[in-house]
C-alpha positions in Angstrom: 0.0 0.0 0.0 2.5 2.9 -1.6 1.6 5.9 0.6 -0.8 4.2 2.6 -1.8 7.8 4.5 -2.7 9.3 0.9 -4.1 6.3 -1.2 -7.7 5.6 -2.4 -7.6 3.1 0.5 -7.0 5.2 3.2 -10.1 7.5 2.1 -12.3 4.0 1.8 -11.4 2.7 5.1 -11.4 6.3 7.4 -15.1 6.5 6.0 -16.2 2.9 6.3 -14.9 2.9 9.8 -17.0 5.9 10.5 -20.1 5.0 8.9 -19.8 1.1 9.6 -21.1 0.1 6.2 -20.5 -0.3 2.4 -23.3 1.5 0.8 -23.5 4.4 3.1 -19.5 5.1 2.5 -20.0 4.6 -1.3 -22.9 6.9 -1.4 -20.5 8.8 0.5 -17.8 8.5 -1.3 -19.8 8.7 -4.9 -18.1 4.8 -5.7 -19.4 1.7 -6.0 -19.4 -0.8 -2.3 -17.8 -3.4 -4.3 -14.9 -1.1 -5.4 -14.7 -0.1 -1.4 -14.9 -3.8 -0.6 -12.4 -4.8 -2.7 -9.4 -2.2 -1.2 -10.2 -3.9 1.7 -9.9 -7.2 0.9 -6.7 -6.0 -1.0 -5.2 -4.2 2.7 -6.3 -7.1 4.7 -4.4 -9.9 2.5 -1.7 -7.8 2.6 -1.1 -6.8 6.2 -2.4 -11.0 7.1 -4.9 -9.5 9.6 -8.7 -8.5 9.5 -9.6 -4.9 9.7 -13.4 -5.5 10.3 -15.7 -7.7 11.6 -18.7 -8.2 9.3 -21.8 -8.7 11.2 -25.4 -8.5 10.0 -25.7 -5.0 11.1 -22.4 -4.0 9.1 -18.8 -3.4 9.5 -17.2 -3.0 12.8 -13.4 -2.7 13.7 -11.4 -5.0 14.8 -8.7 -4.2 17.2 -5.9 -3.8 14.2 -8.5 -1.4 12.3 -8.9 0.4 15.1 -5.0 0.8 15.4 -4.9 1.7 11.8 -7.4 4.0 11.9 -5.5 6.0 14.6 -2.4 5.8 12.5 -3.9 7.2 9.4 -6.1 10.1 11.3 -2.1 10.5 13.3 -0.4 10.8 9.5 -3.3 13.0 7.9 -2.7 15.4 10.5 0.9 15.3 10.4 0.7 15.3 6.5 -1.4 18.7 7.1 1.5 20.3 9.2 4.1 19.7 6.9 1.8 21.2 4.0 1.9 24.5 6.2 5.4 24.4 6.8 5.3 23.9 2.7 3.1 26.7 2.4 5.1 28.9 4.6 8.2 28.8 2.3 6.7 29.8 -0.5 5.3 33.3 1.4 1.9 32.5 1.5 0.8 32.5 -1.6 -0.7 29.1 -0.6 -1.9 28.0 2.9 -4.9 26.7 4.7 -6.2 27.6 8.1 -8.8 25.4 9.9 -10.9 27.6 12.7 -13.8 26.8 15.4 -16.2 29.5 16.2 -18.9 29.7 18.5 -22.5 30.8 16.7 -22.8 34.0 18.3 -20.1 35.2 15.8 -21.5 33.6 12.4 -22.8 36.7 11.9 -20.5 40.0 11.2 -16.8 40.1 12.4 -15.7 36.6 11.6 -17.3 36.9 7.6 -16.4 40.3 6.8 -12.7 39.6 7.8 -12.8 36.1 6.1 -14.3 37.4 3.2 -11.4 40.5 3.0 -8.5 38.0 3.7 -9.9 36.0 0.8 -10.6 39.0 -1.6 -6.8 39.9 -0.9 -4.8 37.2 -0.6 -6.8 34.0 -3.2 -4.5 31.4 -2.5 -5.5 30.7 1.1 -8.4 28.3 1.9 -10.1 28.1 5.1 -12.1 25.5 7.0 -14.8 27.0 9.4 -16.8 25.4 12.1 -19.6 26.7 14.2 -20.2 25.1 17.3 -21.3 25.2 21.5 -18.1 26.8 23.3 -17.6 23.8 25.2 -16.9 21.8 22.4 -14.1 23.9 20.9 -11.7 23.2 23.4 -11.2 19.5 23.0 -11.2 20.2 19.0 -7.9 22.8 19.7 -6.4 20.1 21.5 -6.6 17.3 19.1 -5.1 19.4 16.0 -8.9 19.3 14.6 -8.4 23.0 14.4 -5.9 25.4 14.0 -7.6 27.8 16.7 -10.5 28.6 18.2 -12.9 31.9 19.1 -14.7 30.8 22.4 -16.3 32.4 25.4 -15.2 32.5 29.0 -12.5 29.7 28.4 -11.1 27.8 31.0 -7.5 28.0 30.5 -5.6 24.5 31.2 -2.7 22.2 29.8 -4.0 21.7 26.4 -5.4 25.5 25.9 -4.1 28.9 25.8 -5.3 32.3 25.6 -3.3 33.9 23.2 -5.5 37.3 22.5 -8.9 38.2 24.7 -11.5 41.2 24.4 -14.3 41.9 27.1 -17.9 41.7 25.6 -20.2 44.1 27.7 -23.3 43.2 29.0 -26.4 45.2 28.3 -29.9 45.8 28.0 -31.1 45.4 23.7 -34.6 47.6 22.4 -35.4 48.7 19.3 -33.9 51.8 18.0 -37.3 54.3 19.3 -37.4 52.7 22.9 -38.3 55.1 25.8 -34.8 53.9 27.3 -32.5 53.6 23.7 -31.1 57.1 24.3 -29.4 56.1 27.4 -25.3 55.9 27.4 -25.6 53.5 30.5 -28.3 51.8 32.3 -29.0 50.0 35.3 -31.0 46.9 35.7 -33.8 48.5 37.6 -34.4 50.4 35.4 -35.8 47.8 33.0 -38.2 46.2 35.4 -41.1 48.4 34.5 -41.2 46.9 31.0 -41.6 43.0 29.5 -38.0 41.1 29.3 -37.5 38.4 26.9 -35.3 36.1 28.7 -32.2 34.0 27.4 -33.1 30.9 28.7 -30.0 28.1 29.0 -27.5 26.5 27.4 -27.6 30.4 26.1 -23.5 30.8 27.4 -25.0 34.7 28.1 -28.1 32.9 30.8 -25.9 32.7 33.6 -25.5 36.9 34.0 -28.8 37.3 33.4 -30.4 35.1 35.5 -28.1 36.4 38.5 -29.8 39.7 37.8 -33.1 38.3 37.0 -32.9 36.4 40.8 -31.5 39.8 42.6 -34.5 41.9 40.7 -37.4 39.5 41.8 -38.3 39.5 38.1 -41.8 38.5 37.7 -42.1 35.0 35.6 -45.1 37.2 34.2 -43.3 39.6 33.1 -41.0 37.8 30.7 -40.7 35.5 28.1 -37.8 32.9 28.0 -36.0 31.5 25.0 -33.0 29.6 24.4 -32.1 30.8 21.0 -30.4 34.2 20.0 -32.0 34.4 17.0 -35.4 34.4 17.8 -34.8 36.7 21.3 -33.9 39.2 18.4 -36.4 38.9 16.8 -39.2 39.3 19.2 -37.5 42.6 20.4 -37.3 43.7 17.2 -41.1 43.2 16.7 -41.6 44.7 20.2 -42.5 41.8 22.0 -40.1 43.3 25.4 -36.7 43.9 25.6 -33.5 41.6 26.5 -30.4 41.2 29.1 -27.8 40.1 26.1 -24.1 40.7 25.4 -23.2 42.9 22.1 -21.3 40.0 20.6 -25.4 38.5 20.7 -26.8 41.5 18.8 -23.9 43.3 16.9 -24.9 43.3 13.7 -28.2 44.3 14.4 -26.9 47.3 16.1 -24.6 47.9 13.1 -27.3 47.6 10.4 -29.5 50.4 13.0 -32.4 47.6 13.6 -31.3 47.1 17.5 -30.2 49.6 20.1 -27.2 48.2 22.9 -27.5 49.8 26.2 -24.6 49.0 28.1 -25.6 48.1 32.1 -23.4 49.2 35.0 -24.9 46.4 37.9 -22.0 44.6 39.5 -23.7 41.2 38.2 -23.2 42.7 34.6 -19.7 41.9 35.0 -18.5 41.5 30.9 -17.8 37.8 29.6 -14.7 37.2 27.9 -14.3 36.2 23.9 -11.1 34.8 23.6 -8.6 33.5 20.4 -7.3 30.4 22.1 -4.5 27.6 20.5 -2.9 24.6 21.6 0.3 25.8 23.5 2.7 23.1 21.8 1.5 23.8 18.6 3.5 26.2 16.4 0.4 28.0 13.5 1.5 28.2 10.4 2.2 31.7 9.1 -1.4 31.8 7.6 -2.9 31.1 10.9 -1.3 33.5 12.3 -2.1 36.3 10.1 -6.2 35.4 10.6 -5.3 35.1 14.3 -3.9 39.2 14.0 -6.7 40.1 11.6 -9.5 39.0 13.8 -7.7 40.6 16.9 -8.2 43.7 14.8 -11.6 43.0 14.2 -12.6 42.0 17.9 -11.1 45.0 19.0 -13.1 47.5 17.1 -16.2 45.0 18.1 -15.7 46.5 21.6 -13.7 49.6 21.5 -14.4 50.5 25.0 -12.3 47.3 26.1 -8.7 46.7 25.9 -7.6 43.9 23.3 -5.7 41.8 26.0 -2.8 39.7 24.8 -0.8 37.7 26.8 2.1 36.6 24.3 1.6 39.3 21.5 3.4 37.6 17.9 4.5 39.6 14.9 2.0 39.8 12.0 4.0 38.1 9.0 4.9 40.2 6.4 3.0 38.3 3.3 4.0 38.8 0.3 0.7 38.8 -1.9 -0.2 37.7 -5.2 1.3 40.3 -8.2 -1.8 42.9 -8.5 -3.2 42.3 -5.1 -2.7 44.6 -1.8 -3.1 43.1 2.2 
């Protein structure tokens, strides 16, 4: 098997293994489950072992498969770091950056500088995924991704904070609220009017329900939802307003269809968005240049709060495709 981490069999048996059976990994795979079948057969006669059981329900590893399995997944990845090492010499003019974001940020900061770093410099690609804070950490620590964008991380052996920005708490209206003149507000003062509560596993519910609980807000007055989305759009449609950070609502405060009152309660105390990275792991110089550009970005997302960076790194000096400008 001549570059076993790169063959045709290496692709077959990572998805069969996932999937556990022929058909869905050729429908899969656009190939025909004989063709799959056969690269098996072909591995297993030649390493003398079996890589799968075959049982009524399907395919499932054997102890060898799953030890090959974990070498190839163990190769890939390596494979990946020496392309970025690859990519590095020649300037970046190639390279490829794999990021995990939480879904408060799949709208506005992350796109627009995605979309600029692309405009400017065609030759990188970039693999984004939007998940629950809690799972990005263990994602950063198995090389899955490059980086991550998560909030209030705990930092420990297998993640670092390399850049952080506060995200204020506040209270969101529509723009011709009684109270969206304000500069700064506190929470009592929102207690004469309907709330639209961010019900859990909202990472915002914790704040807010301290302040909720220290209020005696009335169950009656409130709604409670558990999705962003929708909390923005009831206040949009005056339904009540909401106890959310900016990062929940900042491109509807951009676009003028949401006012952000910032609240000055102790129990408003900000939550932190933080660019976090495996400590051992050295980024490629593509990664790194996102990593400064959305530093950039976060910062202006919160101007009033001080971009805080532990171990501050150089932005690379790329040299860009002839015609094109950083």
């Amino acid at each position: 098997m001549h570059m076993l981490p790169f063959s045709r069999f290496a692709g077959y048996f990572v998805e069969v293994a996932r999937l556990g059976n022929l058909r869905k990994a050729a429908a899969v795979l656009h190939v025909s489950a004989s063709a799959i079948d056969r690269q098996i057969l072909l591995a297993e006669n030649e390493l003398q072992t079996e890589l799968f059981e075959r049982l009524p329900s399907g395919l499932k590893l054997t102890a060898a498969g799953e030890l090959l399995l974990n070498d190839v997944r163990r190769w890939r990845k390596e494979y990946a770091r020496t392309t970025e090492r690859l990519n590095d010499l020649q300037g970046l003019k190639r390279g490829h950056v794999s990021l995990a974001i939480i879904d408060a940020l799949s709208e506005g900061v992350v796109a627009r500088t995605l979309a600029r770093l692309s405009e400017s410099m065609p030759g990188l690609t970039f693999e984004l995924r939007v998940l629950e804070s809690c799972k990005i950490p263990d994602l950063i620590a198995s090389a899955e991704v490059d980086f991550g964008l998560m909030l209030d991380p705990v930092e420990h052996a297998h993640l670092k904070i390399r850049a952080a920005v506060e995200i204020p708490m506040g209270a969101v209206m529509p723009p011709g609220h009684a109270l969206a003149g304000e500069a700064t507000l506190s929470f009592s003062r929102l207690l004469s009017y309907r709330h639209i509560k961010a019900d859990a596993p909202l990472m915002v519910h914790e704040r807010a329900q301290m302040m909720y609980a220290r209020h005696g807000v009335d169950a009656q007055q409130a709604l409670s939802c558990n999705d962003v989305r929708m909390i923005r759009a009831l206040v949009r449609q005056g339904a009540g307003l909401s106890v959310l950070s900016l990062l929940d609502v900042a491109s509807d405060v951009e676009e003028g269809r949401l006012t952000f009152v910032p609240l000055h309660d102790r129990d408003a105390r900000p939550m932190l968005l933080a660019l976090c990275a495996s400590p051992g792991r050295q980024l490629s110089r593509a990664a790194q240049l996102l990593m400064h550009r959305l530093e950039e970005a976060l910062n202006e997302l919160s101007p009033r709060s001080e971009m805080l960076v532990p171990e501050p790194e150089p932005e690379p000096e790329p040299e860009p495709e002839p015609g094109t400008s950083v």
